[in-house]
ZAMARGU-4260 file (C-alpha; in steps of 0.2 Angstrom, whole numbers, plus 5000, padded with zeros to 4 digits):
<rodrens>
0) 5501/5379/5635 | 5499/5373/5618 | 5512/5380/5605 | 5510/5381/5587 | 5525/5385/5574
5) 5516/5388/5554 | 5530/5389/5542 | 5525/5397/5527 | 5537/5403/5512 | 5539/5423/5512
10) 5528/5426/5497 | 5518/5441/5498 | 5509/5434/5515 | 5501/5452/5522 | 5499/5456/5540
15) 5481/5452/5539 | 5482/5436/5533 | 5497/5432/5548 | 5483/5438/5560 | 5468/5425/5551
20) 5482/5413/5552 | 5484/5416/5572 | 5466/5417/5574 | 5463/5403/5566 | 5475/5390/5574
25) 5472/5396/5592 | 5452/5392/5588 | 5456/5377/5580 | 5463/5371/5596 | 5449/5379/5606
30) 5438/5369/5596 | 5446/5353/5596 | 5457/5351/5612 | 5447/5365/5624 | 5463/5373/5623
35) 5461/5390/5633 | 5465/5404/5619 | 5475/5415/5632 | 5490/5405/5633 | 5491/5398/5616
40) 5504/5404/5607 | 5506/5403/5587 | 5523/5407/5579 | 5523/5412/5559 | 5542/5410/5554
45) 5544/5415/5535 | 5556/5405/5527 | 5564/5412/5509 | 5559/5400/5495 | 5578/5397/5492
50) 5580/5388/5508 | 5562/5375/5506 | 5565/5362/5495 | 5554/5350/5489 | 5560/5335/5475
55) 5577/5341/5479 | 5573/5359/5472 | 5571/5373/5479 | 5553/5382/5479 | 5562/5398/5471
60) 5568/5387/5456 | 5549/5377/5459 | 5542/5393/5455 | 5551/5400/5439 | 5548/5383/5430
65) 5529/5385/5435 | 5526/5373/5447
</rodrens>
Protein backbone atom coordinates (compact mmCIF):
# COMPACT_ATOMS: atom_id res chain seq x y z
CA UNK A 1 0.00 0.00 0.00
CA UNK A 2 1.97 2.92 -1.20
CA UNK A 3 1.73 6.15 1.11
CA UNK A 4 2.34 9.64 -0.07
CA UNK A 5 2.74 12.81 2.46
CA UNK A 6 2.73 16.38 0.05
CA UNK A 7 3.55 19.17 2.52
CA UNK A 8 2.58 22.36 1.11
CA UNK A 9 2.63 25.94 3.06
CA UNK A 10 -1.22 26.88 3.92
CA UNK A 11 -1.45 29.68 1.27
CA UNK A 12 -4.69 29.95 -0.16
CA UNK A 13 -4.64 26.04 -1.39
CA UNK A 14 -8.62 25.49 -2.15
CA UNK A 15 -10.33 22.18 -1.75
CA UNK A 16 -10.11 21.53 -5.51
CA UNK A 17 -6.73 21.89 -5.85
CA UNK A 18 -6.09 19.24 -2.58
CA UNK A 19 -8.32 16.95 -4.63
CA UNK A 20 -6.05 17.58 -8.18
CA UNK A 21 -3.20 17.14 -5.96
CA UNK A 22 -4.62 13.41 -4.63
CA UNK A 23 -5.65 12.62 -8.10
CA UNK A 24 -2.68 13.36 -9.33
CA UNK A 25 -0.19 11.58 -7.04
CA UNK A 26 -2.12 8.39 -6.73
CA UNK A 27 -2.08 8.33 -10.98
CA UNK A 28 1.39 9.14 -10.82
CA UNK A 29 2.03 6.05 -8.99
CA UNK A 30 -0.52 4.05 -11.10
CA UNK A 31 1.54 5.11 -13.97
CA UNK A 32 4.88 4.52 -12.94
CA UNK A 33 4.87 1.67 -10.18
CA UNK A 34 1.36 -0.18 -11.36
CA UNK A 35 0.48 0.89 -7.87
CA UNK A 36 -3.29 -0.20 -7.42
CA UNK A 37 -5.36 3.29 -6.86
CA UNK A 38 -7.64 1.73 -4.08
CA UNK A 39 -5.09 1.55 -1.44
CA UNK A 40 -2.93 4.44 -2.13
CA UNK A 41 -3.18 6.85 0.34
CA UNK A 42 -2.14 10.56 -0.16
CA UNK A 43 -1.82 12.86 3.00
CA UNK A 44 -1.82 17.00 2.33
CA UNK A 45 -0.57 18.40 5.87
CA UNK A 46 -0.49 22.27 5.58
CA UNK A 47 2.13 23.75 7.42
CA UNK A 48 2.00 27.62 8.47
CA UNK A 49 4.80 29.59 6.57
CA UNK A 50 6.14 30.56 10.09
CA UNK A 51 7.19 27.12 10.77
CA UNK A 52 9.00 26.25 7.00
CA UNK A 53 12.24 27.72 6.61
CA UNK A 54 14.39 27.92 3.91
CA UNK A 55 18.12 30.02 4.17
CA UNK A 56 17.38 30.09 7.77
CA UNK A 57 14.14 32.35 7.17
CA UNK A 58 11.11 31.53 7.45
CA UNK A 59 8.74 31.51 4.35
CA UNK A 60 6.41 34.08 6.30
CA UNK A 61 9.36 36.67 6.38
CA UNK A 62 10.46 35.03 2.67
CA UNK A 63 7.23 36.42 1.50
CA UNK A 64 6.98 40.15 2.97
CA UNK A 65 10.56 40.87 1.41
CA UNK A 66 9.18 39.35 -1.91
CA UNK A 67 10.89 36.38 -2.39
Amino acid sequence: MPYVNIKITNENVTPEKKAELIKGATQLLVDVLGKNPTTTVVVIDEVHTDNWGIGGETITVRRINGQ
